[in-house]
C-alpha positions as CSV (number, residue, x, y, z in Angstrom):
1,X,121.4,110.8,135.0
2,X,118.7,108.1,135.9
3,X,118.2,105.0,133.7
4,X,115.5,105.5,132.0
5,X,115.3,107.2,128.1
6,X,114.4,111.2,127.7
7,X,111.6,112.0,125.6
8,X,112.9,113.4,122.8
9,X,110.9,116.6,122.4
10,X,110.8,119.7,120.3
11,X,110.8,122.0,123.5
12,X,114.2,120.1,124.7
13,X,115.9,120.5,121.0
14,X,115.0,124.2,121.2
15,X,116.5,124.5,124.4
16,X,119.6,123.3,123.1
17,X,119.7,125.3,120.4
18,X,118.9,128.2,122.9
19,X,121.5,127.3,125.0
20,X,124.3,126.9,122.8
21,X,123.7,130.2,120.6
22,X,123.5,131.8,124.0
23,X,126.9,130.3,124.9
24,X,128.3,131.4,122.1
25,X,127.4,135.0,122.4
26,X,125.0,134.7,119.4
27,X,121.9,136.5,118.8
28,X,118.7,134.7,117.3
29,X,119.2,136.8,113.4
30,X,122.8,135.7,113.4
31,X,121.9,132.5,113.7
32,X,119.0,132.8,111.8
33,X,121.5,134.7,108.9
34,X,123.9,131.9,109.2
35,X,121.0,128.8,108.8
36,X,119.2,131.5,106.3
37,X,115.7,131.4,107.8
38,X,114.1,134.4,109.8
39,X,114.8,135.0,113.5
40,X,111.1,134.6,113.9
41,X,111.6,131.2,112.9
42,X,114.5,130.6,115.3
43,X,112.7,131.7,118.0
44,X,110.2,129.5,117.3
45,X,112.4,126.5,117.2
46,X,113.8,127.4,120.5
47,X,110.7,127.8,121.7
48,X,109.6,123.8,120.7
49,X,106.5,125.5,118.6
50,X,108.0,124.3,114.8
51,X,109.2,121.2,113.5
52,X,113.0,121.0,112.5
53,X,113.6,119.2,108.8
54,X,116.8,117.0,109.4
55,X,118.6,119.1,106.8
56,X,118.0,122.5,108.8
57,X,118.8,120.7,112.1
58,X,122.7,119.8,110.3
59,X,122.7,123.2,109.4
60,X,122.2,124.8,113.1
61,X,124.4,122.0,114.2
62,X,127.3,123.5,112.0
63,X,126.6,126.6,112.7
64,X,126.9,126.5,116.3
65,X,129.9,123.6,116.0
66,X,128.0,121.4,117.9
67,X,126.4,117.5,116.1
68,X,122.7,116.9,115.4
69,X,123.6,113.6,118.1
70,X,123.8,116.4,120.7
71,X,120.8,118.9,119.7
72,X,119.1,115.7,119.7
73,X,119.9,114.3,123.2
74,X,121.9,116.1,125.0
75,X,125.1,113.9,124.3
76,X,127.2,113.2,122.0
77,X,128.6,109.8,121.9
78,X,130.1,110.0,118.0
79,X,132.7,112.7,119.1
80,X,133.8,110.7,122.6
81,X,134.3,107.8,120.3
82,X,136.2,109.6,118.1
83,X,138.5,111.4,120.9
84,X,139.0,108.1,122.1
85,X,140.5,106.4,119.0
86,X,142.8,109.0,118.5
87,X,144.5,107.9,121.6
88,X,145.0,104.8,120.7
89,X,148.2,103.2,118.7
90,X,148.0,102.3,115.0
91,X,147.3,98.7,115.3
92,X,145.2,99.1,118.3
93,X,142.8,101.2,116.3
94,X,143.0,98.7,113.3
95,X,141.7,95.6,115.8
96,X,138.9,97.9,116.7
97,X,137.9,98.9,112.8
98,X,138.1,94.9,112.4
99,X,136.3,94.2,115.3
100,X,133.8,96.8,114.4
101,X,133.4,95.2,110.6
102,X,133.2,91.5,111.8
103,X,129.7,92.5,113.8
104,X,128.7,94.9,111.1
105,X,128.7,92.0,108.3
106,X,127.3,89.6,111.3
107,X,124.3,91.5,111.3
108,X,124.1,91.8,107.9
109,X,124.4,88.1,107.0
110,X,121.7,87.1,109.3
């Protein structure tokens, strides 16, 4: 991956969504049953022609068990983080929740 930031586009979100319904052995009209839009309409998403409302983008997200973070970009940072955690002991976690909160109210009391 080089340095330098993706443009996030409509063609690359469909192509994710493509991708992952294809993946999953899904056709476009069960997806589309499962969001409850047409498949014409999911083929235009995958296809980068039609905007995506942040509410229908949660719902493909769920539907295809992937987050919006990776239909988005291509990653998905929030689950890593989460994996991650769960490793960790009790109080191990606890220092990074703290640690977490002190620069959260930081930046809030600036």
């Amino acid at each position: 991956m080089n340095n330098s930031r993706e443009a996030l586009t409509l063609e690359k979100i469909g192509a994710r969504i493509r991708i992952k319904r294809e993946s999953l052995g899904m056709t476009q009209q069960e997806l589309a049953d499962m969001v409850n839009v047409t498949r014409n309409t999911i083929s235009r998403y995958e296809n980068g022609e039609t905007e995506i409302g942040v509410i229908m983008l949660k719902n493909i997200a769920d539907a295809l068990s992937v987050t919006v973070l990776w239909l988005l970009f291509g990653f998905d940072y929030e689950n890593d983080i989460y994996n991650n955690l769960l490793k960790l002991t009790e109080r191990d976690r606890q220092i990074v929740v703290d640690t977490i909160m002190a620069q959260i109210n930081s930046m809030l009391n600036r």
